[in-house]
C-alpha positions as CSV (number, residue, x, y, z in Angstrom):
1,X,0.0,0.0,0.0
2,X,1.2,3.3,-0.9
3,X,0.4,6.1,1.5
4,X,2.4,9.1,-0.5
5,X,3.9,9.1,-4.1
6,X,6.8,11.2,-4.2
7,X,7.6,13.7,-7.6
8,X,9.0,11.8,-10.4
9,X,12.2,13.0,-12.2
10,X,14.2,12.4,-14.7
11,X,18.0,10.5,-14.6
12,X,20.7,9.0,-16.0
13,X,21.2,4.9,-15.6
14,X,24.2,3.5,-15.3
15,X,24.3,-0.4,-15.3
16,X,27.4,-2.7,-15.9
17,X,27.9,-6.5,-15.1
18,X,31.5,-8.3,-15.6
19,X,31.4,-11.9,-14.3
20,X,30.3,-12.1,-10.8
21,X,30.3,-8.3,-10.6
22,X,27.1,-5.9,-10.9
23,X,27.2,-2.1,-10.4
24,X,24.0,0.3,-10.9
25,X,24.5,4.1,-10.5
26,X,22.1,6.9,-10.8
27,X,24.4,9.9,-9.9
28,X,23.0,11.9,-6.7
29,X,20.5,9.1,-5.8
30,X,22.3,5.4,-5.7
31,X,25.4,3.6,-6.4
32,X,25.4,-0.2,-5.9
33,X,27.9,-2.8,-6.2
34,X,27.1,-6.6,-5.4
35,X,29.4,-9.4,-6.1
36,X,28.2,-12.9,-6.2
37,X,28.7,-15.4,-3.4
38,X,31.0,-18.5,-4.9
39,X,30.1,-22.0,-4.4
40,X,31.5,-25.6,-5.5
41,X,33.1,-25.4,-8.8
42,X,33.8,-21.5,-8.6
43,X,30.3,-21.4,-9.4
44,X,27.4,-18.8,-8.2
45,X,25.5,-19.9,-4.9
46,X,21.7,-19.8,-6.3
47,X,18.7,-19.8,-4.0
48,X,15.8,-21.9,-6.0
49,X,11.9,-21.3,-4.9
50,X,12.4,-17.8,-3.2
51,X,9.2,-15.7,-3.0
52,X,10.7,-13.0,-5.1
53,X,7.9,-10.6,-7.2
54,X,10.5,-10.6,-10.3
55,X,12.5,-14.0,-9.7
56,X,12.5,-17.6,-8.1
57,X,15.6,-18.2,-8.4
58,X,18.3,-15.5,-7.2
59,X,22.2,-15.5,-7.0
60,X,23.7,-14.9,-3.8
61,X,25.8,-12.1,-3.4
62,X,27.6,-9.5,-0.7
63,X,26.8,-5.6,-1.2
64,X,30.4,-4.2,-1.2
65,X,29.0,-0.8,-1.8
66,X,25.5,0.5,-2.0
67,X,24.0,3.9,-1.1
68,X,20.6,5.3,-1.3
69,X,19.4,8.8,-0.8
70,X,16.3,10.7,-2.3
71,X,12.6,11.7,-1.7
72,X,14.0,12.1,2.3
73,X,15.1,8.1,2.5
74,X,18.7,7.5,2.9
75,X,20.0,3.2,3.0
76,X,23.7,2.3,3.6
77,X,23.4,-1.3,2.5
78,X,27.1,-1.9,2.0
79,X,28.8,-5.1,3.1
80,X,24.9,-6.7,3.6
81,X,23.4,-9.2,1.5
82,X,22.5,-8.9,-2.4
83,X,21.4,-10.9,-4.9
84,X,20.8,-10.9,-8.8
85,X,18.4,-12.6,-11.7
86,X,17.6,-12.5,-14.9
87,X,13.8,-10.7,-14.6
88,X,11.2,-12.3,-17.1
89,X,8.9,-9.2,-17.8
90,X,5.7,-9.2,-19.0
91,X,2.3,-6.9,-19.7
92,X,0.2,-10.3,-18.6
């Protein structure tokens, strides 16, 4: 439930991914960088069956930098959890 909707505006994206590495930046707002937890083989730790809204099945991964601050919100996330997926979108 949303109780206020804050102004939109308009900004710049920044999104990269090398290997186990994922970085999103929107300058002035957020800058996030997760790396993926590694498993057996050198391979990413998955959790299968989550009850994500975009995902069932997400990589692991450790925030090693990630900042929020806009709308009167501010999040220091780094050196938390994280996780990535490929999102299946849809207008269904």
């Amino acid at each position: 439930m949303v109780a206020t909707t804050a102004a939109d505006q308009d900004a710049p994206i920044d999104f990269k991914s090398d290997g186990k590495t994922w970085q999103l930046s929107i300058p002035g707002i957020t800058d996030v960088t997760i790396e993926g937890v590694t498993g057996a083989g050198s391979q990413n730790v998955w959790l299968d069956n989550v009850g994500h809204p975009f995902s069932q099945r997400l990589a692991a991964a450790k925030a090693t930098s990630s900042h929020y601050k806009d709308h009167a919100l501010a999040f220091e996330n780094s050196g938390r959890n994280g996780h990535f997926s490929a999102i299946k979108w849809s207008n269904a």
